[in-house]
N, C-alpha and C positions, 0 to 999 in steps of 0.2 A: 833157971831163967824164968822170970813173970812175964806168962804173955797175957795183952787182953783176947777177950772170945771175941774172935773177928767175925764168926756166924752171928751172934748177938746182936752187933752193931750192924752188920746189912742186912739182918732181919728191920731193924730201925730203918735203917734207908729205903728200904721199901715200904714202910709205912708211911712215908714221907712225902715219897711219890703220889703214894693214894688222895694226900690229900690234896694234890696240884689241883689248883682252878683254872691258872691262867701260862701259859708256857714262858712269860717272866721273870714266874718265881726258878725258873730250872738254874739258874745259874748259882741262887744263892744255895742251891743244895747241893750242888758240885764244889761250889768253894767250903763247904761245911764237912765232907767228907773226903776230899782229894788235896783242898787247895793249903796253902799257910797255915799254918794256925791249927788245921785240923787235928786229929787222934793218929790221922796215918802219920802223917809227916812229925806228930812226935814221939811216936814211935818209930821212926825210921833214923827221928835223930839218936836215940837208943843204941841202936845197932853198933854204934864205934864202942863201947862199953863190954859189950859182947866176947865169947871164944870165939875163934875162927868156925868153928863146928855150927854152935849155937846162933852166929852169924848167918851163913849160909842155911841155913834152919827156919829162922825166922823171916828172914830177908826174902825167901821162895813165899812163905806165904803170904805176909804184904801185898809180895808184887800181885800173886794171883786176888787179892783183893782188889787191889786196885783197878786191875784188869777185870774186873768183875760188876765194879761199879764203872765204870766207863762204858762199857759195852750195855748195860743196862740202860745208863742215863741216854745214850744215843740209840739204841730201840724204844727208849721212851719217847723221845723227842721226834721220831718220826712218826710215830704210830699217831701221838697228840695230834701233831699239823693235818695228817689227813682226813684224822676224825672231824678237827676242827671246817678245816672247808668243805668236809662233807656234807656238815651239817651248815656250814654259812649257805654254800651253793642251794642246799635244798630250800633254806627260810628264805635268802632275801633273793634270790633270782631263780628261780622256780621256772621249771621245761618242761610242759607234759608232750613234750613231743618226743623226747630224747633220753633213755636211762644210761645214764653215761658209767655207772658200777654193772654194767651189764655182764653176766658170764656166757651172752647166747656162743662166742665164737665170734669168724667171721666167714665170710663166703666171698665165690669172684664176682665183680661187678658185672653189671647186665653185657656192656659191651665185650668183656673178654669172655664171656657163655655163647653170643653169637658170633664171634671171632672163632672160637674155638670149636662149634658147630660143624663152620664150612668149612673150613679144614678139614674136619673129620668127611665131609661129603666127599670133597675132590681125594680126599686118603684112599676112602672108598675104590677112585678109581683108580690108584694106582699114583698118584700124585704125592708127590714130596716137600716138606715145605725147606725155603731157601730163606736168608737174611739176610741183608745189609747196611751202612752209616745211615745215621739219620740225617748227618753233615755231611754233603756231597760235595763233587765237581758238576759242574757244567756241563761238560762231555758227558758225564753218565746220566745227567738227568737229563738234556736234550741234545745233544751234537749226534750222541751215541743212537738216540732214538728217531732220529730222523727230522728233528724240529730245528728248522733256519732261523737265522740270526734276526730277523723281520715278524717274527711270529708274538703277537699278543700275549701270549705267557711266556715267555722271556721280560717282558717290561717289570722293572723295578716296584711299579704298580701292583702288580701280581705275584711277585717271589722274593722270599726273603733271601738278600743274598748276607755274606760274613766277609766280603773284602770290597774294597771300592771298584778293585777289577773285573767286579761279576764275575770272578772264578769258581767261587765256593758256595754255596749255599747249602739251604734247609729243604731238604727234597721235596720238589711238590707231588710226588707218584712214587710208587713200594716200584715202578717198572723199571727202576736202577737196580733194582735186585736184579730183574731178565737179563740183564745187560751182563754185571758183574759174573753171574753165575754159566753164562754161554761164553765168556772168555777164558773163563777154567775148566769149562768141562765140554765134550762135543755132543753130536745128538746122539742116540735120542733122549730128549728134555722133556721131562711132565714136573709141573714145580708149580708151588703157589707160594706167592711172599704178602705175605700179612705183616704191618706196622703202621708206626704213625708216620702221617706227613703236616707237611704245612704251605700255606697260601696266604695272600696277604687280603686276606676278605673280610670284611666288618659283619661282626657278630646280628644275625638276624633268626627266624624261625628255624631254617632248614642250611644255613650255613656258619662255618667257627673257622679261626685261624687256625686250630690245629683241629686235625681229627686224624680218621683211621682207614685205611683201607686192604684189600684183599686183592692183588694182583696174579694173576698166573698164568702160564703159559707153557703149549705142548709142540715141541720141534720132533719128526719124525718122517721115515718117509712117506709118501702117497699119503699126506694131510689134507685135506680138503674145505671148502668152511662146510658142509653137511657135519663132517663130524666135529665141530663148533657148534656149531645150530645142535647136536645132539646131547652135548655135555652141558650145555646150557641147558637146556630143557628137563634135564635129568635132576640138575643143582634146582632148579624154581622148584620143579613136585616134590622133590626132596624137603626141603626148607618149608614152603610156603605151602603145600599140600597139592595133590595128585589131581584137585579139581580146578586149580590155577595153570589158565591158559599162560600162554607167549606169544610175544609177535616182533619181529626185526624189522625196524624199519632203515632207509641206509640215514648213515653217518659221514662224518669226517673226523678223523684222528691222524696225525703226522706219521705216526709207528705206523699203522694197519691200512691194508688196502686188500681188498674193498673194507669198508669199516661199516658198523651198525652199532644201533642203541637196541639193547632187551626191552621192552615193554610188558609189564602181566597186566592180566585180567585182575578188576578190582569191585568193589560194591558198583551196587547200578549201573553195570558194564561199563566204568571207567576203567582206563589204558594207564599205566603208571608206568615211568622210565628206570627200570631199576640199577642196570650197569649199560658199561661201553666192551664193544671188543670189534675182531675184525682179524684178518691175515696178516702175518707180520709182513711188515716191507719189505722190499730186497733189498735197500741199502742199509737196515737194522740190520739183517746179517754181514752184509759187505763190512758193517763197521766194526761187529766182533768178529771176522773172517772165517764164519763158515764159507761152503762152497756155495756158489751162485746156484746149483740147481735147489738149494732147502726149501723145504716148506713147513710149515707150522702158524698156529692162530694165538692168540692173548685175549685178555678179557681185563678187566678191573672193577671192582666193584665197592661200594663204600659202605660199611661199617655201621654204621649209624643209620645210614637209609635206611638196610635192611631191619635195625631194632625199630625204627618207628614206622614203618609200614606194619610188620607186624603187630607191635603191641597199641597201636595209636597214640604213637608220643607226637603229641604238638609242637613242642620247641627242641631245639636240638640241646640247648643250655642245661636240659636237667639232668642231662649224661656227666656234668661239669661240674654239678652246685653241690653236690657232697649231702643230699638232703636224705635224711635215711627213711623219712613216712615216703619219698621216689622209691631208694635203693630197695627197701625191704617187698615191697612188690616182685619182684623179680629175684 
């Protein structure tokens, strides 16, 4: 049986390769060595000439030839294209702000470091975090919470709803998690529910239609708000340092009664409003039916606020815009 040296001839084929300029030429060297016409396929027309033995003999190595140039020709053909727009991307649109072949890795972004912060604060106390839909009902984002059908954030203006019957919506507050999680479980409740929400608010310095917030809330007995006022106080020195004051001035919230806004101490003795909280209502509980005697407090707090108070971010947008001379700061 004459065979040619098939090592010989993809020694060839890869000199062939080498001398590619342009990824053009790749086809006419696939049809020179695979396609019609070529050495394989006349030699493969060969093969019927053959013993059965000598067949199955020659026949295995072919194929592994041909299989050999195929899988080369297509590592060739990838590896080219990326060198190719390697090097397009670097001559004709050139970043010096962005290495895009970078191998640093990658890391969490700013807001999930501060998300994940206070959570570990309130972990500290004993606090558990909860979850739930970011597509609600109605009842759980307000019927459940104590918010009447007349109330300003109920208007279409302000909430994205997902049916014409204003049954379903895009949660505006993580406080449907409070909700959801006191119907399956009794007290006592220490929980914090961290997620995104959304509101129907035009994009400015310190407002987005979506962002994030930190809600939680402790049902137990002989609650009081002192011991509110005191976990609050505990979460600001924690967070914001031990030399930042507080101050509660009163509030209104539909859930909480009495209700307040947290205020810290800031430069030049400015007051800055950093969350809402207050005593849960009684008819929140009525409506996941604990017993009328409960007591327990909530708080909520937003996400974002807190990353730019601390680090002095100006615009809420640069949590959004994906810009890594932003992200890599943090």
């Amino acid at each position: 049986m004459a065979e040619v040296n098939l090592d010989k001839i993809f020694a060839s084929f890869l000199l062939s390769l080498d001398d590619i300029e342009d990824i053009s030429e790749l086809p006419n060297i696939e049809k020179e060595y695979l396609g019609k016409g070529s050495l394989l396929s006349e030699e493969r027309s060969k093969l019927a000439t053959l013993s059965n033995e000598d067949k199955k003999k020659y026949g295995s190595l072919l194929k592994e030839f041909a299989d050999n140039v195929s899988t080369k020709l297509d590592n060739f053909k990838t590896e080219f294209e990326e060198a190719f727009f390697i090097e397009k991307e670097k001559s004709e649109n050139p970043d010096i702000s962005i290495d895009w072949y970078s191998k640093k890795g990658s890391k969490k972004h700013i807001l999930t470091n501060v998300m994940e912060e206070v959570v570990e604060i309130f972990a500290s106390l004993g606090y558990t975090v909860a979850h739930g839909p970011e597509a609600e009902t109605s009842w759980h984002n307000f019927d459940a919470l104590n918010t009447p059908d007349w109330h300003p954030a109920r208007y279409e203006s302000d909430t994205l709803y997902l049916d014409k019957d204003l049954n379903n919506l895009l949660r505006t507050q993580t406080s449907t998690v409070q909700v959801r999680h006191m119907q399956d479980n009794p007290p006592p409740v220490y929980i914090v529910a961290p997620g995104r929400v959304y509101r129907s608010d035009q994009l400015d310095a310190t407002h987005s239609p979506v962002f994030h917030q930190i809600e939680g809330l402790a049902v137990d007995d002989g609650i009081t708000f002192s011991d509110l006022k005191g976990t609050l106080e505990y979460f600001v020195k924690e967070f914001f340092g031990s030399s930042v004051q507080t101050k509660f001035i009163p509030h209104f919230f539909p859930f909480t009664e009495p209700s307040a806004e947290v205020l810290v101490s800031w430069k030049d003795g400015e007051w800055l409003e950093i969350l809402g909280c207050g005593m849960v209502d009684p008819n929140v509980f009525k409506n996941v039916k604990y017993p009328e005697s409960t007591q327990g407090f909530a708080f909520g707090v937003g996400v974002e606020r807190l990353a730019m108070l601390r680090y002095g971010i100006d615009h809420i947008k640069n949590f959004y815009e994906n810009d890594l001379r932003f992200l890599d700061q943090f």
